[in-house]
Backbone as a chain_set.jsonl record, in Angstrom:
{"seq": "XXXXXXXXXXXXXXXXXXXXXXXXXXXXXXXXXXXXXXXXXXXXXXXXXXXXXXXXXXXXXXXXXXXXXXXXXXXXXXXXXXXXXXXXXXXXXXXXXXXXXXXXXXXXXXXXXXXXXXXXXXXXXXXXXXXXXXXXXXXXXXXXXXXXXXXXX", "coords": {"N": [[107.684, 53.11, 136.024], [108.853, 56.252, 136.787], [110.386, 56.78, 139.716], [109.048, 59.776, 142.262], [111.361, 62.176, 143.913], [111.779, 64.575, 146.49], [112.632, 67.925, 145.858], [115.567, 70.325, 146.664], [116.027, 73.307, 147.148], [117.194, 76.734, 147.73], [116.526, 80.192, 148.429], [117.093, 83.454, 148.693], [116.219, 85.875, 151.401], [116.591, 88.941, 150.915], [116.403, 92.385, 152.058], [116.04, 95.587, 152.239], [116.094, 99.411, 152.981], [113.191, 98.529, 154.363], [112.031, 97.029, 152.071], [111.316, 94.544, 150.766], [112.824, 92.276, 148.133], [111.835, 90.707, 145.484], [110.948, 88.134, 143.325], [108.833, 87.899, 140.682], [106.71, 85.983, 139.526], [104.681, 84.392, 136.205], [101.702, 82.269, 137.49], [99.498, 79.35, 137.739], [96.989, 80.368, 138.175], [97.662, 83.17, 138.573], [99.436, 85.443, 139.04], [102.444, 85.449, 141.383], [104.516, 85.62, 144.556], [107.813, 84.925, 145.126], [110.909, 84.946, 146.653], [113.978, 85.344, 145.382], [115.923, 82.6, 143.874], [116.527, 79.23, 143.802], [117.235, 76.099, 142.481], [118.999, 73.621, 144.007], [121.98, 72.111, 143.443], [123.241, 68.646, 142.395], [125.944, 67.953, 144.569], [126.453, 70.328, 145.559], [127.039, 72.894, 147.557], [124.502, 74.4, 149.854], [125.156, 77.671, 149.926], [126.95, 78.079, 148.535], [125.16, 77.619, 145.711], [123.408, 79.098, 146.741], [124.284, 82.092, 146.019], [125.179, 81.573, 143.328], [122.666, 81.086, 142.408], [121.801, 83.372, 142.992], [123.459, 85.167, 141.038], [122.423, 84.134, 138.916], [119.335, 84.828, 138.699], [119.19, 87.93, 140.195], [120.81, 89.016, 139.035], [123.236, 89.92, 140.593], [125.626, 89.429, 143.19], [125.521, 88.4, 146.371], [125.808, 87.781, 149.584], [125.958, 85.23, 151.92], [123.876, 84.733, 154.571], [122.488, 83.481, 157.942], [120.576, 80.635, 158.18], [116.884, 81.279, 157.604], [114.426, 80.194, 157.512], [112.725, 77.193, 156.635], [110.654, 75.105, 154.059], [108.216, 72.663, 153.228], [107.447, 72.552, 149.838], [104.514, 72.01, 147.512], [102.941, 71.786, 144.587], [102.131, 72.707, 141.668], [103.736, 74.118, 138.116], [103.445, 76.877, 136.28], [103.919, 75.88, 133.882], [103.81, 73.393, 133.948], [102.057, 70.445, 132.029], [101.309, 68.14, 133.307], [99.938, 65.443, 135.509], [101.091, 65.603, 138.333], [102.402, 66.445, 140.641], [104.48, 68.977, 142.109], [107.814, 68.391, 144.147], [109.374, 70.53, 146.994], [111.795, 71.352, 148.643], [112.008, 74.282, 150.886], [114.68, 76.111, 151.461], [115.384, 79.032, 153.102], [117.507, 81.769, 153.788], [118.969, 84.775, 154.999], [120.011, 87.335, 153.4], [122.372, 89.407, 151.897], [122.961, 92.064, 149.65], [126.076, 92.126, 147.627], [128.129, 94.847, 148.4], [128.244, 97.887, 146.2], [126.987, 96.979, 143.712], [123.677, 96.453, 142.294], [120.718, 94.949, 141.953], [119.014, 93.817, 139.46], [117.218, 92.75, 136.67], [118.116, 88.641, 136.045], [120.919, 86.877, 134.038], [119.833, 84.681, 133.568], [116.858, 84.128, 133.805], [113.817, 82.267, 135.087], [111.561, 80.417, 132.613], [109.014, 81.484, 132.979], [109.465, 83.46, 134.345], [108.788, 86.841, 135.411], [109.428, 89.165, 136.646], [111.741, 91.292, 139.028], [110.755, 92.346, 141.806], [111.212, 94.988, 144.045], [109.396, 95.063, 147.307], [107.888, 96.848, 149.373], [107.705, 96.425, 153.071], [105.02, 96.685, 154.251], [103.344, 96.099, 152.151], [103.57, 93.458, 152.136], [101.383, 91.602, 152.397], [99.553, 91.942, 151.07], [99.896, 90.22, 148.339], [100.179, 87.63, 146.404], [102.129, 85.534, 147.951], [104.615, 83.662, 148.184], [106.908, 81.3, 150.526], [103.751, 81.716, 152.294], [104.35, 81.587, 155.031], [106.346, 83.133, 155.461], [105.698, 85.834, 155.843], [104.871, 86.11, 158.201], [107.417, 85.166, 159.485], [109.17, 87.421, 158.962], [106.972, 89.66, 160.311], [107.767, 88.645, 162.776], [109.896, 90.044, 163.566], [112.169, 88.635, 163.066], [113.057, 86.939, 164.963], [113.163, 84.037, 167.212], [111.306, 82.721, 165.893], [110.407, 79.558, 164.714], [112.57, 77.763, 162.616], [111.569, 75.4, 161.158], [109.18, 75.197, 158.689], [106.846, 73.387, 157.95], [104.683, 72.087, 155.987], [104.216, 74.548, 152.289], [102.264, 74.735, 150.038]], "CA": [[107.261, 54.382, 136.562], [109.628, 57.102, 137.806], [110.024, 57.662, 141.294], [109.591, 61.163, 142.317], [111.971, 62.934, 144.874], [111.844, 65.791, 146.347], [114.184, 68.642, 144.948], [116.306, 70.88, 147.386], [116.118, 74.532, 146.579], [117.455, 77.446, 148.176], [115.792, 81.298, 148.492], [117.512, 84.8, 149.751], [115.424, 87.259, 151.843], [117.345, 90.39, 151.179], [115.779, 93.305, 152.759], [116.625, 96.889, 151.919], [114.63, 99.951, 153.151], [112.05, 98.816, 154.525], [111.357, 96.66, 151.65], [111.938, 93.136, 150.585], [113.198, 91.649, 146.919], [110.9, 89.507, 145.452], [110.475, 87.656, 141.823], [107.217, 87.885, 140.538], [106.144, 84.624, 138.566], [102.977, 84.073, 135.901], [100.985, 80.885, 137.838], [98.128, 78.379, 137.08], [95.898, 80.985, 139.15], [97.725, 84.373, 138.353], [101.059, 85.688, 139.299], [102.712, 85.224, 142.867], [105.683, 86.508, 144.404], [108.965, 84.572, 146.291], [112.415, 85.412, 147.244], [114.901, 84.558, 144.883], [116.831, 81.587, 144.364], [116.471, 77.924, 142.986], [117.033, 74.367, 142.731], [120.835, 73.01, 144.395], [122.888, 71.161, 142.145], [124.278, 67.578, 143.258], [127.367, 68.223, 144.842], [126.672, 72.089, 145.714], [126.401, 73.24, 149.082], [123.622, 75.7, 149.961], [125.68, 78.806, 150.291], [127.182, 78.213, 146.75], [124.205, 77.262, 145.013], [122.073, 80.468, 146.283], [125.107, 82.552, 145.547], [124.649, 80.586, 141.811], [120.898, 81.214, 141.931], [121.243, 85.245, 142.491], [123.924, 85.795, 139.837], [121.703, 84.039, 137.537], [118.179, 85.441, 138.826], [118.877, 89.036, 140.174], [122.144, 89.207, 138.163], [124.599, 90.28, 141.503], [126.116, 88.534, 144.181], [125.211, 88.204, 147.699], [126.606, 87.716, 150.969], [124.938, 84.788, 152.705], [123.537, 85.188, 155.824], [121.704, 82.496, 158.412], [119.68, 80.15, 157.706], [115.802, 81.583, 158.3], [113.261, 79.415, 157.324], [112.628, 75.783, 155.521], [109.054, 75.047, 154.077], [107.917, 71.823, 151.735], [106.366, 73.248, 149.028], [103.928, 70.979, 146.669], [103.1, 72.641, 143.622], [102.213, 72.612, 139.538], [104.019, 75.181, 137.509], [102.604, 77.403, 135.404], [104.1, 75.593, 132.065], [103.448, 71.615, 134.009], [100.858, 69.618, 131.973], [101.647, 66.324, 134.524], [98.932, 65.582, 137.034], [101.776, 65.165, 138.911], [102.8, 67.933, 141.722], [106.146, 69.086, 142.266], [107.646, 68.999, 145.524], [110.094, 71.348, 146.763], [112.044, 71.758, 149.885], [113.116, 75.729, 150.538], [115.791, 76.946, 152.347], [115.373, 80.731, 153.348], [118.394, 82.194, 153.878], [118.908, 85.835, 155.304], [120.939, 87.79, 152.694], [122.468, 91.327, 151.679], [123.343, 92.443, 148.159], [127.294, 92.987, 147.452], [128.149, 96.289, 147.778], [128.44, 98.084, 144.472], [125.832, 95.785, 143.299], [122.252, 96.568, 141.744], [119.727, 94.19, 141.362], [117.894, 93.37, 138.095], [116.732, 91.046, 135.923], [119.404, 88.598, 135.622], [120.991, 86.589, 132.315], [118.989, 83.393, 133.276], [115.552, 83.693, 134.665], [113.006, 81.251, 134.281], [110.583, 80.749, 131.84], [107.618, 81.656, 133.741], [109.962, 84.791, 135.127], [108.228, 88.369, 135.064], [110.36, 90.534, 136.614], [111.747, 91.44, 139.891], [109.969, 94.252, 142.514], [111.346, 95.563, 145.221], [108.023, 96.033, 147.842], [107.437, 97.74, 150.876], [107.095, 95.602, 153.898], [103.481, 96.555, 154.954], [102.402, 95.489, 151.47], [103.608, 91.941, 151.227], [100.009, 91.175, 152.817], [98.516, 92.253, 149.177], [100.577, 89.88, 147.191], [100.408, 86.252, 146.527], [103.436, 85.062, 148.428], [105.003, 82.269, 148.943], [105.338, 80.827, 150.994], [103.175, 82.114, 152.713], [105.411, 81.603, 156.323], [107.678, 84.154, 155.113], [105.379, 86.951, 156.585], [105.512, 85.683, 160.089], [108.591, 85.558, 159.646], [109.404, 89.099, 158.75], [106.728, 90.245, 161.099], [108.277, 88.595, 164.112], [111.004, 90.796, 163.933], [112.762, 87.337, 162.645], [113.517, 86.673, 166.446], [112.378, 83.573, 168.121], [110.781, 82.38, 165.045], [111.027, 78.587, 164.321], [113.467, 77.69, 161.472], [111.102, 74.32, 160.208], [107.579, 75.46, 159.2], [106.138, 72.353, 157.458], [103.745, 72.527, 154.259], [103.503, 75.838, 152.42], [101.932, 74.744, 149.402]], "C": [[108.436, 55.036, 137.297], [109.506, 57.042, 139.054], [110.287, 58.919, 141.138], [110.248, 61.15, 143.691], [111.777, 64.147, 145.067], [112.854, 67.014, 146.234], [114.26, 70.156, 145.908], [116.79, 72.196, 146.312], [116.305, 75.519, 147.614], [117.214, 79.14, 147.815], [116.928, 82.039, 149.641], [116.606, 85.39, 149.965], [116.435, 88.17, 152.0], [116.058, 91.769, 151.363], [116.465, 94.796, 152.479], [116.001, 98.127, 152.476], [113.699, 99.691, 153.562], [111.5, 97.779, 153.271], [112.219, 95.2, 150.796], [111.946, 92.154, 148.84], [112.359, 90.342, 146.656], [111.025, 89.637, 143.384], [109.279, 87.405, 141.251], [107.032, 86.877, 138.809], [104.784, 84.312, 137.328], [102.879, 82.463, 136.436], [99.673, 80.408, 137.14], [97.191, 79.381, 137.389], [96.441, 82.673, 139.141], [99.261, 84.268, 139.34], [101.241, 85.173, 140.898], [104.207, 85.523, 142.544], [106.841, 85.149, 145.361], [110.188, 84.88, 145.729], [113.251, 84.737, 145.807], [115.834, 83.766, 144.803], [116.223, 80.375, 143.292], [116.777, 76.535, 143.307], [118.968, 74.231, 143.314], [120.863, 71.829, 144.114], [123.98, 70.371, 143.554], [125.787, 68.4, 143.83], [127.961, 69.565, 145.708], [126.496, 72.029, 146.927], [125.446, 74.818, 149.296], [123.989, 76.879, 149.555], [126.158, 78.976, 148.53], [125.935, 78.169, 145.417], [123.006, 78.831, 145.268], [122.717, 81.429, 145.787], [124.965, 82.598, 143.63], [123.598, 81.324, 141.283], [120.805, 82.994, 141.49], [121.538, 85.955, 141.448], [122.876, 85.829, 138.764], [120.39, 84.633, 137.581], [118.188, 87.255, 138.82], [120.431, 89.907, 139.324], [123.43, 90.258, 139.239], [124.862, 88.967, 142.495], [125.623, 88.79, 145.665], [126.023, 87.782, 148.917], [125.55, 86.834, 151.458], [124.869, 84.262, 153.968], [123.156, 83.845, 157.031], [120.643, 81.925, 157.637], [118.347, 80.793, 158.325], [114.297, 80.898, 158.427], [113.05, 78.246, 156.176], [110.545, 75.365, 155.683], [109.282, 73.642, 153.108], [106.881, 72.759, 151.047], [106.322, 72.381, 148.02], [103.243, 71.718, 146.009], [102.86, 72.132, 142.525], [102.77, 74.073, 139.736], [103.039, 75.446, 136.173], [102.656, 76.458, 133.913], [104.081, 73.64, 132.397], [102.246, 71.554, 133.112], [100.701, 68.259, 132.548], [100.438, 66.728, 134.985], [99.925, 65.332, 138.009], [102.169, 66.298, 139.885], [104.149, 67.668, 142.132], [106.255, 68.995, 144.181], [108.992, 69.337, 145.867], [110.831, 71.352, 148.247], [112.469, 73.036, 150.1], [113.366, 75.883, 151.681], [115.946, 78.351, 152.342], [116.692, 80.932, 154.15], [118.387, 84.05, 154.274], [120.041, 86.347, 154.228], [121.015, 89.371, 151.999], [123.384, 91.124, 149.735], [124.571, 92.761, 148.403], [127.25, 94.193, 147.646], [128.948, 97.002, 146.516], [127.674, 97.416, 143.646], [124.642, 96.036, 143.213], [121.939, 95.251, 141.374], [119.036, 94.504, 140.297], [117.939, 92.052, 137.718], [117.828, 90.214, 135.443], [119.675, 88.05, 134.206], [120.223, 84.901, 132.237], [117.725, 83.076, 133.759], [114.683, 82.9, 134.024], [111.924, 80.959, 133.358], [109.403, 81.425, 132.187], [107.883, 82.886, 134.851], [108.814, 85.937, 134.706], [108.495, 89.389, 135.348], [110.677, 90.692, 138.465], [111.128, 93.02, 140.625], [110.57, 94.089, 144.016], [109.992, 96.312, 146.303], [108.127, 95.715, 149.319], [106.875, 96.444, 151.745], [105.277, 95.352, 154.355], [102.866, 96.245, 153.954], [102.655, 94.191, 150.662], [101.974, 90.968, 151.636], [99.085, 90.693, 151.572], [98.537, 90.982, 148.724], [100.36, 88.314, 147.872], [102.038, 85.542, 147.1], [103.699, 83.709, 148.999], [106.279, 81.999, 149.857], [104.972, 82.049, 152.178], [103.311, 82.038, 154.513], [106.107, 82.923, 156.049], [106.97, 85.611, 155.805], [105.366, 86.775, 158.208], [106.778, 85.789, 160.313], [109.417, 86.527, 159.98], [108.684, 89.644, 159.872], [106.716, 89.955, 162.702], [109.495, 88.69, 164.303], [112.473, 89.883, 163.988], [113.73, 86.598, 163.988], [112.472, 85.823, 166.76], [111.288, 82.735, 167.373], [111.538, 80.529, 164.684], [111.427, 78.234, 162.622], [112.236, 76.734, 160.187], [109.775, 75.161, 160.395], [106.41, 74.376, 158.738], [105.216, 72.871, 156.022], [103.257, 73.621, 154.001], [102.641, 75.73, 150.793], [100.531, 73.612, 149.145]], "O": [[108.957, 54.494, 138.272], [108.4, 57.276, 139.541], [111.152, 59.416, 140.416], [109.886, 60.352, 144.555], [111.598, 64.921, 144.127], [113.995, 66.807, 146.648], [113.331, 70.963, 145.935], [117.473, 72.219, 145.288], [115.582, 75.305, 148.587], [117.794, 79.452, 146.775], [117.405, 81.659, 150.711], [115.88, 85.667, 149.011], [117.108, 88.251, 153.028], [115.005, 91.859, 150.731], [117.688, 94.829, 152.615], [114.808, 97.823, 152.474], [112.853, 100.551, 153.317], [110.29, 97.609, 153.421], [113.38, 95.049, 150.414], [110.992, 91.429, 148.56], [112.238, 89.32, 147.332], [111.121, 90.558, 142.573], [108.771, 86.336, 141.589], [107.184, 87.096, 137.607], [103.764, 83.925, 137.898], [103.636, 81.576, 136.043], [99.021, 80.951, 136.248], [96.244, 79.23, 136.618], [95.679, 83.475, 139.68], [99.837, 83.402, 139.998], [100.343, 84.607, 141.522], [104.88, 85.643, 141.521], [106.308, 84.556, 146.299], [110.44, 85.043, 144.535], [112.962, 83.622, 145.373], [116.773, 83.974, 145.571], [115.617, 80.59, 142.242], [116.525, 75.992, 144.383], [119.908, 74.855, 142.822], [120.169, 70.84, 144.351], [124.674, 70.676, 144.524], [126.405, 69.329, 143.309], [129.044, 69.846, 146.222], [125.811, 71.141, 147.434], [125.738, 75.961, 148.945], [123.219, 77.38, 148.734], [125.779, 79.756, 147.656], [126.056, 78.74, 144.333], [122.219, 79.386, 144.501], [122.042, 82.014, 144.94], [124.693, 83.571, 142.928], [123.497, 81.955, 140.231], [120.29, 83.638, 140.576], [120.88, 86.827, 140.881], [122.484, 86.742, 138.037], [120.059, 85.07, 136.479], [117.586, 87.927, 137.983], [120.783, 91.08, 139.205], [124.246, 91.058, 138.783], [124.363, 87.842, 142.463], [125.292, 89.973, 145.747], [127.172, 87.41, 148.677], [124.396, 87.256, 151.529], [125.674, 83.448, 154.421], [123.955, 82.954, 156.743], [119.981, 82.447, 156.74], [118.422, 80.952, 159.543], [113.378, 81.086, 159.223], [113.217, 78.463, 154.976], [109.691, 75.337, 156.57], [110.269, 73.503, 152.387], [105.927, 73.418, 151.462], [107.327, 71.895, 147.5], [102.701, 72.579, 146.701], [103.356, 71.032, 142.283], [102.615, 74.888, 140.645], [102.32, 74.757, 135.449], [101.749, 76.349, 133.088], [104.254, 72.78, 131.533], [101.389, 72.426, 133.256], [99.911, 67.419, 132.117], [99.926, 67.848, 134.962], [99.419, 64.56, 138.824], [102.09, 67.346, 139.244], [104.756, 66.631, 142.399], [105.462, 69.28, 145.079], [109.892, 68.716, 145.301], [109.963, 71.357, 149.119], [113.518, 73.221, 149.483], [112.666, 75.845, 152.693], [116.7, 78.844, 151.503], [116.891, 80.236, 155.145], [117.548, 84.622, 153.578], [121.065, 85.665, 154.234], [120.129, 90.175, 151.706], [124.05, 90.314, 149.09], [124.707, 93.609, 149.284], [126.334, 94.811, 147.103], [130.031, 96.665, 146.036], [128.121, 97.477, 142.5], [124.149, 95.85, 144.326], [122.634, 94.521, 140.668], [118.427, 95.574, 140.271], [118.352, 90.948, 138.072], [118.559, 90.685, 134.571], [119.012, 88.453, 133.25], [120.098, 84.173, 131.251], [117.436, 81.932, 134.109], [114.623, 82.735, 132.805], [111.072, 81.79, 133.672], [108.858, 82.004, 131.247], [107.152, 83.266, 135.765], [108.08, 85.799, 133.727], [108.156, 90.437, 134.799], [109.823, 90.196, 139.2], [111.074, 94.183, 140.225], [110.358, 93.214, 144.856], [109.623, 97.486, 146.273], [108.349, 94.753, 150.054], [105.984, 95.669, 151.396], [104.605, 94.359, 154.635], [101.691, 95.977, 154.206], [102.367, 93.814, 149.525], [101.652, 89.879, 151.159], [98.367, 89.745, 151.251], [97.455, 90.405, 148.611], [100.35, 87.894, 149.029], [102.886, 85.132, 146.308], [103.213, 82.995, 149.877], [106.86, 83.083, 149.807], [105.667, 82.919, 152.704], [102.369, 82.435, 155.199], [106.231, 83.664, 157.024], [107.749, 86.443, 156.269], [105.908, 87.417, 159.108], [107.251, 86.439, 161.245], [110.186, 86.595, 160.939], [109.435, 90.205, 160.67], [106.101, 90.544, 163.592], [110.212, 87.905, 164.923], [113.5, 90.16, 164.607], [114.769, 85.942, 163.921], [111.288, 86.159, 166.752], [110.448, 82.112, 168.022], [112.725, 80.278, 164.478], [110.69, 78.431, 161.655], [112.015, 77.025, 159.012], [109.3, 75.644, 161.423], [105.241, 74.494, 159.104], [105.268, 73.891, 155.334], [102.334, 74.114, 154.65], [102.376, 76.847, 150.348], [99.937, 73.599, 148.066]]}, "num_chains": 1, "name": "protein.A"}
């Protein structure tokens, strides 16, 4: 039997306007939205690896910022047939888009990608988000806010 581990992934909150970059996923239960980013590769260090993640997700580069928030997240994907649940550690990161630099869809998103949306702070409430810390976050003016938040899945 395998052992499982859990797998070290790193997420940007870039913020623009008033409104915050998000990847919108098909799930077991219908879409949901988080930050972009991904899994960090042996050897990588955070900063390189979300750097990594944006080229390949929102297809620019980033500038990265503080660290803002770490969640476990335990999880099936949309395309698992395991009974087995993933588990995830994320690293939220505060981060700004290059300048000269548009976001879109980049040249490697994941199977179970659907597109990125740029949305308005007052309506990440709506939206399936994960995790689901990340609005506390944001709406405590990201001051004063503790870094670890424990299980968001």
């Amino acid at each position: 039997m395998m052992k499982q581990q859990p797998r070290s992934a790193v997420r940007a909150i870039i913020i623009q306007d008033h409104r915050l970059l998000l990847c919108r996923y098909k799930g077991v239960t219908g879409d949901y939205f988080v930050c972009p980013g991904g899994g960090q590769r042996f050897g990588e260090d955070m900063s390189a690896a979300l750097t990594r993640e944006c080229k390949e997700e929102i297809g620019c580069g980033v500038r990265v910022g503080d660290m803002a928030l770490v969640t476990d997240a335990i999880f099936h994907t949309a395309n698992d047939t395991s009974a087995a649940k993933r588990h995830q550690v994320e690293h939220h990161f505060v981060c700004e888009i290059l300048s000269g630099q548009t976001a879109q869809a980049g040249p490697k998103p994941d199977t179970d990608f659907l597109g990125l949306e740029w949305v308005p702070i007052d309506r990440l409430g709506e939206l399936l988000l994960y995790p689901p810390q990340l609005l506390g976050y944001i709406a405590s003016g990201t001051h004063g806010f503790p870094v670890y938040q424990g299980r968001s899945g």
